[in-house]
N, C-alpha and C positions, 0 to 999 in steps of 0.2 A: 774316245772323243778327243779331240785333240790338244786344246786348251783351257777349256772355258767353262765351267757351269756354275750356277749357286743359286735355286733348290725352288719351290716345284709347289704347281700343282699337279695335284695325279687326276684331277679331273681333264679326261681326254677330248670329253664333247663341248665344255664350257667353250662357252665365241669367243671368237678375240678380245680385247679393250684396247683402247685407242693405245699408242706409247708418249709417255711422260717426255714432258719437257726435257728437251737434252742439256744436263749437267754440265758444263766445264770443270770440276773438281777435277785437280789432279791427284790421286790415287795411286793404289799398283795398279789398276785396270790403265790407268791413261798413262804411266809409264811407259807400261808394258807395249803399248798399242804404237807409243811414240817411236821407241825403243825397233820397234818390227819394223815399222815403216823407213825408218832409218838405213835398217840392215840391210833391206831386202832390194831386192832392182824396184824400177832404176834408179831409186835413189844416189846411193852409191858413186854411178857413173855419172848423175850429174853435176856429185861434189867433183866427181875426176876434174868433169867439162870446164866447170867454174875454176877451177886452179888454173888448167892446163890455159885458158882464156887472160888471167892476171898471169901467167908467166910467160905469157907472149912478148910481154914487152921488156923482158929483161933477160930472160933465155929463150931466144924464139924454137930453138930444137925441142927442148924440152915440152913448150907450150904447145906445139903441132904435136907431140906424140902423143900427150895426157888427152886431146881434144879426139885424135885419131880412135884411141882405145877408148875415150867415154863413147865415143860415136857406135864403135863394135858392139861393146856391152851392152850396150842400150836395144841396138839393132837384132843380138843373138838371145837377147832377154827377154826376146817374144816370140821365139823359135820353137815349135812343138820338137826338132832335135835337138834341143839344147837343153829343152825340158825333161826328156828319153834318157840323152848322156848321163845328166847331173843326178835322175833320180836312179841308174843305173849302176851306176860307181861313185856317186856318195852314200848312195844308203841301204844298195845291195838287197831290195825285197827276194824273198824268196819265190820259187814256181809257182802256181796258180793249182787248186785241186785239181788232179787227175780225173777220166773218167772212170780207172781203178779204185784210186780214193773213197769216189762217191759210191760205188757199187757196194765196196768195205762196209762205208756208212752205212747201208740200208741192210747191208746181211744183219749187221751189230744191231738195228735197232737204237731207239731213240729213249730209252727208258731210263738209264742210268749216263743219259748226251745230252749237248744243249749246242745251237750256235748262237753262237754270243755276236751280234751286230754293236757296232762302237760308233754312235752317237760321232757330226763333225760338224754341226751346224745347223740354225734353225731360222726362220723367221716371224717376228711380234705377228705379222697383217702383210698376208696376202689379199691384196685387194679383189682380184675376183673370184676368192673363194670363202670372202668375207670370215676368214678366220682364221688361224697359225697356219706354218706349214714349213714343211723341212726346206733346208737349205739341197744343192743338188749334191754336196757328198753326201748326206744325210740318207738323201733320197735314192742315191744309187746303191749304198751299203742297203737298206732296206731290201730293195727291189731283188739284190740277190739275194740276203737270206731269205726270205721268202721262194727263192728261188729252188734252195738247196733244200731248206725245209721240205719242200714237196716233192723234191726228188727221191729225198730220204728219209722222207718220213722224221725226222728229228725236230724238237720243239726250237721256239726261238727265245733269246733270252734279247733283249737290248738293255743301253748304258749308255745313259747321258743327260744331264739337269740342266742346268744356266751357266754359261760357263764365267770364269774371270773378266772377261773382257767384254759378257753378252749382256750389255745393261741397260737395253731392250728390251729384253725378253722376260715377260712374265709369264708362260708355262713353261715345262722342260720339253728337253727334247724328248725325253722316255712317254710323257704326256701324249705330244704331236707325233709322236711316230704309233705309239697304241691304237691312235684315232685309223690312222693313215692304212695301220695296217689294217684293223678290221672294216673299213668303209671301203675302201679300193682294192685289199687284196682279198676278202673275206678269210683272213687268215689268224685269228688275236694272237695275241704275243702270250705267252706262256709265263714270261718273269720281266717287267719293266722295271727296274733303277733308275730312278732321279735324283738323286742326290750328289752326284760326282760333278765335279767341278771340273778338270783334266782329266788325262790319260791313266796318270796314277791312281787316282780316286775312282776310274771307272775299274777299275782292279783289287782294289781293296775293297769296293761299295757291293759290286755285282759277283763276285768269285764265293763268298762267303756264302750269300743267298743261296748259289747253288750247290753251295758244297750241304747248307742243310737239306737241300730236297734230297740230294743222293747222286748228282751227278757227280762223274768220274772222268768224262772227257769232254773236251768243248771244243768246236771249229770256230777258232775268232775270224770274223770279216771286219773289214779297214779295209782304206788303200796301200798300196803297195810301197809311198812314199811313207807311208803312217809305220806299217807294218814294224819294222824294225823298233821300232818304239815303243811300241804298242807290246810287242813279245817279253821285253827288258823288262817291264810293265806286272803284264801277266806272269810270265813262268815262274817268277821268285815265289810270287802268293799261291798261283797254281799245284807248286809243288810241296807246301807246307800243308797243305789242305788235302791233300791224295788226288789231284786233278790232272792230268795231260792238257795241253795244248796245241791244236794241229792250226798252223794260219791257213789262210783263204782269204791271199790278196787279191783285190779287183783293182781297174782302169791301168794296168800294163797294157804293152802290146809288142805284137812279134813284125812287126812292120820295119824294116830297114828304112833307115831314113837317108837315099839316095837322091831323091829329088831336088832338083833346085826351088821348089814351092816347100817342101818341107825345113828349109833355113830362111824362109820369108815370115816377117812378122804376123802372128793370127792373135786373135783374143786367147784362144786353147792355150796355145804356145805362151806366151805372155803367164796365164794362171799356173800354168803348170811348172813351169820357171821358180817361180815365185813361191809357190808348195813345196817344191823341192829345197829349197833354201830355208824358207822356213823349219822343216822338219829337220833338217840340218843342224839350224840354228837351235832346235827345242831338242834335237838328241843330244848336242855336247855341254846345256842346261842343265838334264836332267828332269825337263817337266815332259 
């Protein structure tokens, strides 16, 4: 999970409850949050803008170049290839499961395996389903463990509580994803963790659990911007505990991005920008 949790109901079917009054306390939570929104686009370029604006009038060169590049940044900061590039070669995810992979999986059997799904967002109130519900990284990591699960017969572990900054959210994500999975996919989760608060705590919360049932290998799902995180994460604990880790990153894609509509701003492009920096910004942290 990516950054956020603290801690849970395990009750998966309880309704929602309305969410509390929103606190202004500044905390680590509103720090942190402050802190992200600063870093990330467009922030940034629109400190450029505002500078490059007050040095118009006393370096006009300067002030047209800083307003030219806020203008770019801004512009290629909602670009689904610029979201491609930056998640490409700054954080370098690894392949995607083979369909040798998965065959492996299934010969091996799921007895002494788990895929471990990594919690990345949740919501208090879903209004038309009058009760919690994943966020859609949430919802996409799911959808493929569940996915793989039945291909290969392998149980599912998931990981992810309330996170630091989710001060919203009064069930976990381990909770709302339990629900989700046995109502929608008729599939229940085999070992839910609510407890972890980030990334690192979903590694030390969830690895432990399964290293008492007996498990010895686990295919972690994350996205592919997370992934590299997420491994740094696992493998340490992984490997004190007698455990492997194989990733199984999702939302890549093998798509060249030639188009002149693929450097035009979209909402995709925009999030995905902004993910990619992010994780960036939380791998050289260390959270």
């Amino acid at each position: 999970m990516e950054v956020w949790l603290r801690a849970v109901s395990d009750d998966a079917g309880a309704p929602s409850t309305p969410s509390s009054p929103v606190s202004f306390g500044f905390d680590f939570a509103g720090f942190k949050t402050l802190a992200l929104v600063l870093a990330e686009p467009p922030a940034p370029f629109l400190v450029l803008g505002a500078w490059g604006a007050w040095r118009l009038v006393k370096a006009r060169r300067t002030g047209v170049a800083a307003l030219v590049l806020s203008a770019a940044g801004i512009w290629l900061g909602c670009t689904e290839a610029t979201g491609e590039w930056l998640t490409r070669h700054l954080l370098e995810p690894p392949g995607v499961l083979s369909l040798e992979d998965m065959a492996a999986m299934q010969r091996q059997g799921g007895e002494h395996a788990a895929i471990v799904v990594l919690g990345g967002g949740a919501r208090q109130s879903v209004p038309e389903l009058h009760a919690g519900g994943l966020q859609t990284l949430t919802a996409e990591r799911l959808h493929y463990g569940v996915w793989l699960s039945r291909r290969t017969g392998w149980p599912i572990a998931f990981s992810g509580g309330i996170g630091w900054t989710a001060t919203r959210l009064l069930q976990s994500e381990a909770a709302l994803a339990s629900h989700e999975a046995a109502e929608i996919y008729a599939l229940p989760l085999r070992w839910a963790e609510g407890a972890s608060r980030d990334t690192r705590e979903n590694a030390a919360q969830v690895l432990p659990l399964l290293a008492a049932a007996g498990v010895k290998q686990v295919v972690l799902v994350t996205h592919d911007a997370h992934m590299r995180r997420a491994l740094r994460a696992f493998v340490g604990t992984a490997t004190t505990l007698g455990i492997t880790v194989q990733p199984a990153p999702i939302g890549g894609t093998n798509i060249r991005y030639t188009s002149v509509m693929d450097w035009c701003p979209t909402v995709e492009g925009y999030g995905r920008v902004r993910y990619a920096v992010y994780e960036w910004l939380a791998w050289h942290v260390g959270r």
